[in-house]
N, C-alpha and C positions, 0 to 999 in steps of 0.2 A: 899371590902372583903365580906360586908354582900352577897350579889348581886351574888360573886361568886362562896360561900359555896354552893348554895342549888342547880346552877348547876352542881357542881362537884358530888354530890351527887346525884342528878338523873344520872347521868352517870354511878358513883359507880352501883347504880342498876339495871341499862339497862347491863350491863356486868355482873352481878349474875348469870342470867340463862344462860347465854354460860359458863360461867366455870364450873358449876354444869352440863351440858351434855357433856361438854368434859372431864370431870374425869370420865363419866361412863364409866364400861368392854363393852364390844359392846355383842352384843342382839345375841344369841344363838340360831341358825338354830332347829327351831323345824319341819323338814316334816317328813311326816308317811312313806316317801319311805327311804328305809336303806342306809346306804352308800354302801352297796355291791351293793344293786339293781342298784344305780345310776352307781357305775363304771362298772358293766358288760352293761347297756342300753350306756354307754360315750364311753366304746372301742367297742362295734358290730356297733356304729356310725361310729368313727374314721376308724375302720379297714374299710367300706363302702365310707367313702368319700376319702381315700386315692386308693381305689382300682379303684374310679371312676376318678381321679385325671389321674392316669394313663393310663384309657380308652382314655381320649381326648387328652394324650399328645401320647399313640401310633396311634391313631387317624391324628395327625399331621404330623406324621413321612412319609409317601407320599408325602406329601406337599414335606417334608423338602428334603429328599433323593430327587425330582426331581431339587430340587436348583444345588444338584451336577451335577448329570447327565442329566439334559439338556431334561429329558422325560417328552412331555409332556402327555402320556398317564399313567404315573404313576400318574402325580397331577389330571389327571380326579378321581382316584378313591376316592380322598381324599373330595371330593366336591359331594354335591347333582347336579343332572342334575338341580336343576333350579337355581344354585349359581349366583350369581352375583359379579363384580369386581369392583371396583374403584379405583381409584389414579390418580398421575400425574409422569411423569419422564420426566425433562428437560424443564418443565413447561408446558407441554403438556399432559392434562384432560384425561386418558382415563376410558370410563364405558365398561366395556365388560361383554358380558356373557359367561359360560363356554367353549364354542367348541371354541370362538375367544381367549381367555384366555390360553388355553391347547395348540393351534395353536403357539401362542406366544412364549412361553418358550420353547416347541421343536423345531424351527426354530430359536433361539438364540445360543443352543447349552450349551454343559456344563459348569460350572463354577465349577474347581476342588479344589480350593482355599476356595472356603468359607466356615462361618464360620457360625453358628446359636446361641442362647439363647432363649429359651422359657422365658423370664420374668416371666409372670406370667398368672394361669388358676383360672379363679373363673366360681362356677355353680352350677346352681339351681336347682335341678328337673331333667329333659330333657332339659335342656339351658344349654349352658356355651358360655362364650368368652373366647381369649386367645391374650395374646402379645407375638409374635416371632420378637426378631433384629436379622437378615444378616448385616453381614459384609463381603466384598470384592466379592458379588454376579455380576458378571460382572464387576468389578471392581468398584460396587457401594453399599452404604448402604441402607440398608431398613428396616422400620418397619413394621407387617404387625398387623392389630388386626382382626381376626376373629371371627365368629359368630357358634356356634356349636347348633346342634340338635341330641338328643338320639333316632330314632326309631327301631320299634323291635330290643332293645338292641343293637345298634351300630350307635355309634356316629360319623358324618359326619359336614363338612365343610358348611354351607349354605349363607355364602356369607364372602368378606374378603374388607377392606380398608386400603389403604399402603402409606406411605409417603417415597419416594427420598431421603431425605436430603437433601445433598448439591447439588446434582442432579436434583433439583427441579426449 
């Protein structure tokens, strides 16, 4: 018992000062800038990365409209001329650049069924990517993720990588 008083006791006091900082109020935001300042600087953000949000998703819309209709001169516009492709369909690699690319999807024809989702757009500056799933695009699934670039104020496609699914 002697032996195991004076453990318990060092224990007792190794757990003092966590219970004396967890009963304290929590530590009161002191900065010089006001709360007004901070929410008028937090919505001319917000209202700016939402406006830009939507830059690169009507940005997509090219793309996406040519899934319907089968144009491939409308998905050129959605793309920088040095775009590059990749994926595979049917287990078959393909790397194309845009004019083979744009060839492709006009020469397949429309696909009136299908169906899109933007997942989701994240971006930085003049960057963003983005995840778009088709479903029933020629009767197959795809995801595509793209690479976005902003110049002189308009954002553009610069390269895309897709996977088949079950098509792969």
């Amino acid at each position: 018992m002697n032996k195991i008083f004076p453990l318990f006791s060092f224990v007792l006091l190794l757990m003092l000062p966590l219970t004396a900082v967890q009963s304290q109020t929590p530590i009161q935001r002191t900065d010089a800038v006001s709360n007004a300042e901070t929410s008028k600087e937090t919505k001319t953000d917000e209202a700016h990365s939402f406006a830009e949000y939507k830059a690169v998703e009507a940005a997509l819309q090219p793309y996406i409209q040519s899934a319907t209709t089968g144009d491939g001169e409308v998905i050129r516009s959605a793309f920088y001329d040095h775009a590059h492709i990749v994926g595979s369909v049917g287990g078959v690699f393909y790397n194309a650049d845009l004019d083979s690319f744009s060839k492709s999807i006009g020469g397949s024809g429309p696909s009136p069924e299908v169906k899109h989702h933007i997942a989701w757009i994240d971006i930085s500056g003049p960057a963003a990517a983005a995840k778009v799933e088709f479903i029933n695009w020629r009767g197959n699934r795809f995801t595509d993720f793209f690479i976005l670039y902003k110049k002189d104020g308009e954002w553009k496609i610069s390269g895309k990588v897709y996977d088949s699914h079950s098509n792969n």
